[in-house]
MARLO-89691 format. One line per field, with one value per residue (C-alpha): residue in one letter; y, x, z. Coordinates in Angstrom, 1 decimal. Each point is the difference from the previous one (the first is absolute). Example, Ala and Ser with C-alpha at 12.3 -4.5 7.8 and 13.67 -1.06 7.14 Angstrom:
BEGIN
aa = (A,S) $
Y = (-4.5,3.4) $
X = (12.3,1.4) $
Z = (7.8,-0.7) $
***
This chain:
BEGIN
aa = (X,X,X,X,X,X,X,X,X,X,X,X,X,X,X,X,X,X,X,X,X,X,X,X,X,X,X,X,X,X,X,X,X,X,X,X,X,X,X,X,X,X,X,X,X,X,X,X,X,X,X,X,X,X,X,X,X,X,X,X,X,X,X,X,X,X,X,X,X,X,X,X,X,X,X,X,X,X,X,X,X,X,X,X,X,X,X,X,X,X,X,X,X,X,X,X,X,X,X,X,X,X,X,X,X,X,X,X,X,X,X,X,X,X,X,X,X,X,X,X,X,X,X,X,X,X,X,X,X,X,X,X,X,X,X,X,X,X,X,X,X,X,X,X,X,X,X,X,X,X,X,X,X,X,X,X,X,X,X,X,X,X,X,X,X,X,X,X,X,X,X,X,X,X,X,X,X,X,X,X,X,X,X,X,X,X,X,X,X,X,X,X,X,X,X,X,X,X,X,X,X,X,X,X,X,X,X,X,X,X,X,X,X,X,X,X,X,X,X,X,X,X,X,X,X,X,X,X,X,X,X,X,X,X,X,X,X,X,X,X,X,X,X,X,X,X,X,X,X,X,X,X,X) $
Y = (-4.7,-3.2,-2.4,-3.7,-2.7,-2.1,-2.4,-4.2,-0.1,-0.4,1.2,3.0,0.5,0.0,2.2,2.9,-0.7,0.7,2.9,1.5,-0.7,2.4,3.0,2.0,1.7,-3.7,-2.5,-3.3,-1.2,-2.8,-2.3,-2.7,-3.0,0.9,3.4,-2.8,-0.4,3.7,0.7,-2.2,1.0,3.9,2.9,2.5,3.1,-0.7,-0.3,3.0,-2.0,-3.3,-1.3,-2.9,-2.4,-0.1,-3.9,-2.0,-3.4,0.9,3.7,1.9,3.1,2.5,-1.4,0.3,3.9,0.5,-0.8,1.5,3.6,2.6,1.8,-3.3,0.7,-2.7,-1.0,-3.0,-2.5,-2.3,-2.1,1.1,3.3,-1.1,1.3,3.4,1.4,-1.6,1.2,3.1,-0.5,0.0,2.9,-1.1,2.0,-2.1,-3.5,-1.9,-2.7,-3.3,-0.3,3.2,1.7,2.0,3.1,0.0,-1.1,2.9,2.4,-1.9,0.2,4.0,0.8,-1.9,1.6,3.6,-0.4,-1.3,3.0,2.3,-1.5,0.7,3.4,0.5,-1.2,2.3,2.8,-0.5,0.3,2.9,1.2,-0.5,3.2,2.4,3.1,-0.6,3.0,-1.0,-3.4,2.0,2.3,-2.6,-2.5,3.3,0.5,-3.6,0.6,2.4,-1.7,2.5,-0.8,-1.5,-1.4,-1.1,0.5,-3.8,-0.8,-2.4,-0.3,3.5,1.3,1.6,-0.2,2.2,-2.7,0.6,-2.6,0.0,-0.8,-3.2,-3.9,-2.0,-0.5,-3.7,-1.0,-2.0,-0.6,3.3,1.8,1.9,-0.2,3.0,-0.4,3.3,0.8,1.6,-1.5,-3.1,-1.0,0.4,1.5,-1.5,1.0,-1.9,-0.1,-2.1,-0.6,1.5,3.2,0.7,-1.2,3.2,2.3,-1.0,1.2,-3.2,1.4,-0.8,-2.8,-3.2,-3.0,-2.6,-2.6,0.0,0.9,2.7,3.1,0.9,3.4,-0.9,2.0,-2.0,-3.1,-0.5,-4.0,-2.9,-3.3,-3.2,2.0,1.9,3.7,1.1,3.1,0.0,-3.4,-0.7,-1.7,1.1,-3.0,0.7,-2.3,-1.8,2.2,3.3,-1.4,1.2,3.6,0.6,-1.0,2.7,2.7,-0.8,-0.3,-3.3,-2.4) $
X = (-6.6,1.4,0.0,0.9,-0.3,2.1,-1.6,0.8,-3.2,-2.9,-2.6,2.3,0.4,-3.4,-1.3,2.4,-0.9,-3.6,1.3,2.1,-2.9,-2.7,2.4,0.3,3.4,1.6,0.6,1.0,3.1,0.9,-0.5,2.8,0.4,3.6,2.7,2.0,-2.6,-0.9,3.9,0.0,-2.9,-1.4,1.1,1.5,-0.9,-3.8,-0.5,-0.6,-1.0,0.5,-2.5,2.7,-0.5,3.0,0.6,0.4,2.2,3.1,0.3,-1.8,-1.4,2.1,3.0,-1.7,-1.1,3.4,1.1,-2.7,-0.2,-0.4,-2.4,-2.4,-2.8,-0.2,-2.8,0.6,-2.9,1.3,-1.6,2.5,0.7,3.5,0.8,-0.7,3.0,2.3,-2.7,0.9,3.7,-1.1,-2.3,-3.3,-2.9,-1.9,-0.4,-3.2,-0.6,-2.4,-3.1,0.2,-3.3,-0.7,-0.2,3.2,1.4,-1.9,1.9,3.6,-0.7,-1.0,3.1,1.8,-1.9,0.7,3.8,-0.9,-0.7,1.8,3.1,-1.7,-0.4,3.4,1.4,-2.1,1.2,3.4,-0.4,-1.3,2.0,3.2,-1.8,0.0,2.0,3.1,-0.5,-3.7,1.6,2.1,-2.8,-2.3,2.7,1.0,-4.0,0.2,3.0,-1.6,-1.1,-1.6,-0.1,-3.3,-0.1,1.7,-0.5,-0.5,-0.4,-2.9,-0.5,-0.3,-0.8,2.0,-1.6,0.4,-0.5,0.0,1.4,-2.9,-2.3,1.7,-0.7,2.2,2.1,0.1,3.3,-1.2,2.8,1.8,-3.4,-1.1,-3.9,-0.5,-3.4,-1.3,-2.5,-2.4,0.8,-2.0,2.7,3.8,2.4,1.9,3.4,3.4,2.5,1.8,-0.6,3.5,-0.9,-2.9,1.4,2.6,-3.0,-1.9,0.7,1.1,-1.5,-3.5,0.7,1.1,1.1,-1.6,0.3,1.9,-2.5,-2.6,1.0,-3.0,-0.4,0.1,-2.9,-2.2,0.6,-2.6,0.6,2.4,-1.0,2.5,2.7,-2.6,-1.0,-3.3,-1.2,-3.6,-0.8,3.7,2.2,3.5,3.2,2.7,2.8,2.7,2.8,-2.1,-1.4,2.7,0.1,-4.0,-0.2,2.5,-1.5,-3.0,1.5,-1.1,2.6) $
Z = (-14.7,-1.1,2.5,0.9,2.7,1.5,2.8,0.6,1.7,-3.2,2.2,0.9,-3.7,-1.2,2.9,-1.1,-3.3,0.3,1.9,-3.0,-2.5,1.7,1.0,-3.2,-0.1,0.0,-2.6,0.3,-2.3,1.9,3.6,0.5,3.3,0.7,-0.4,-1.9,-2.5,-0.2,-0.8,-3.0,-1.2,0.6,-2.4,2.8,-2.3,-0.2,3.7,2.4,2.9,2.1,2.1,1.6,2.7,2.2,1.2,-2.9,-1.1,-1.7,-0.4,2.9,-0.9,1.8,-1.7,-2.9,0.4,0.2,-3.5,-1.6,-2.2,3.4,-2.5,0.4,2.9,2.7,2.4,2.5,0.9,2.5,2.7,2.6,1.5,1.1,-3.5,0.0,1.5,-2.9,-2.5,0.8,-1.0,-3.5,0.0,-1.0,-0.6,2.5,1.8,0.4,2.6,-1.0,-0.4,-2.1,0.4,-4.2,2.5,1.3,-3.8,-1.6,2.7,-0.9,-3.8,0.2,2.0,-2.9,-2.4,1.5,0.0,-3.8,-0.9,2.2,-1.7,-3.7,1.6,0.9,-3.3,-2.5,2.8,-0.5,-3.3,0.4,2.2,-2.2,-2.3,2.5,0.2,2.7,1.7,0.5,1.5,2.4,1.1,0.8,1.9,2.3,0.9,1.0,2.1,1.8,3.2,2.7,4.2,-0.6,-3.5,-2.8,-3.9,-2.4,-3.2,-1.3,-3.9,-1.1,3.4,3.1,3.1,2.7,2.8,3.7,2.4,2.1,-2.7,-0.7,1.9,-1.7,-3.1,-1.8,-2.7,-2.8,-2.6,-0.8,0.8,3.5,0.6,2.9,2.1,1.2,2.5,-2.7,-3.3,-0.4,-2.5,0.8,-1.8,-2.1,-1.1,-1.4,2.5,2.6,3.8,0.6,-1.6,2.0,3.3,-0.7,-0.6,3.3,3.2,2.0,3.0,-1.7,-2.1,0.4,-2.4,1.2,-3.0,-3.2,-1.7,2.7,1.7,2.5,1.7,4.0,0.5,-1.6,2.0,1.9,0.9,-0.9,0.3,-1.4,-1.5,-2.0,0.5,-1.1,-1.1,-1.0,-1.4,-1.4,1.6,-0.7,0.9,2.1,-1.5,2.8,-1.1,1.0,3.0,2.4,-1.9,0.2,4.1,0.6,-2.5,1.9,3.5,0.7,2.2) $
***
């Protein structure tokens, strides 16, 4: 992936540059002190991803995020946490607090770098997709549809998946993609398609939206502590609009 930084702090700067110059699957194309700079300067077309500091002179970098190519990857590294609830308004792939540790950079840059090619994926799939027969279109869209009691039928690449709604813990949005976490899959499941969607599929008895962007199965809560629930060693955000909405789904006063 092309990448590029854009930090006022030097330090900052050449921290995450050492960073992007031992992780293979990124090149750097470009680092800049300020969004104003970067505007002026960077070639929107060669860049896949933003590592971007958030508090900066000028042109902050949530403003800038949001008049930027969508199709451009971002990653927040910020010094205060105050800001992760607006970073979210922009749908970044992730958001790093200072001092960034190159383990928790190497986890942000692989989650970009999944989406990367997810979205690859998805394209070359379409175009595939355009050459098939109609009626095999229609048959597979109506085993899709075909939810049971207990299940439900998704598509993921060149896969359906017979997935049970017991088997899964939580579901995470990035961009126009769904990642599914299952009790047995060490990966999730991956599939193009909107929060909204599945929300329809799953039975709201079970599941509960608890963010914009994570759906979590109420089973699987087993504590929450500061506005975060944790299942396993994640901890899953419950945003202020969905407070309200997950104290009664979980009958809490």
């Amino acid at each position: 992936m092309n990448c590029i930084i854009i930090d006022d702090e030097p330090l900052a700067l050449k921290l995450i540059e050492s960073y992007v110059k031992k992780t293979e699957f990124l090149t750097l194309v470009g680092k800049y002190n300020s969004a104003i700079q970067a505007m002026k300067k960077m070639k929107i077309d060669d860049v896949d991803l933003i590592f971007l500091d958030i508090q900066m002179p000028e042109l902050n970098g949530i403003d800038f995020a949001k008049n930027i190519n969508p199709k451009c990857e971002i990653i927040f590294i910020t010094a205060f946490q105050q800001y992760a609830i607006d970073s979210f308004k922009v749908n970044v792939v992730d958001y790093l607090l200072k001092p960034v540790s190159y383990d928790n950079f190497l986890k942000a840059a692989k989650k970009a770098y999944n989406l990367y090619e997810l979205m690859k994926h998805s394209q070359n799939l379409q175009y595939q997709t355009n050459e098939v027969a109609a009626s095999d279109i229609e048959q597979q869209s109506e085993q899709i549809e075909e939810n049971t009691n207990d299940s439900f039928f998704i598509k993921s690449g060149h896969k359906v998946i017979h997935l049970y709604y017991n088997d899964i813990n939580y579901i995470e949005s990035i961009k126009d993609y769904a990642k599914i976490y299952t009790k047995n899959d060490e990966y999730p499941i991956v599939t193009l398609t909107t929060m909204k969607a599945l929300e329809e599929k799953l039975p709201h008895n079970m599941f509960m939206r608890v963010h914009r962007s994570y759906i979590i199965r109420k089973e699987c809560i087993k504590l929450i502590e500061h506005n975060n629930i944790i299942i396993g060693d994640v901890y899953v955000p419950i945003s202020l609009t969905h407070r309200n909405e997950v104290k009664k789904f979980l009958g809490i006063k």
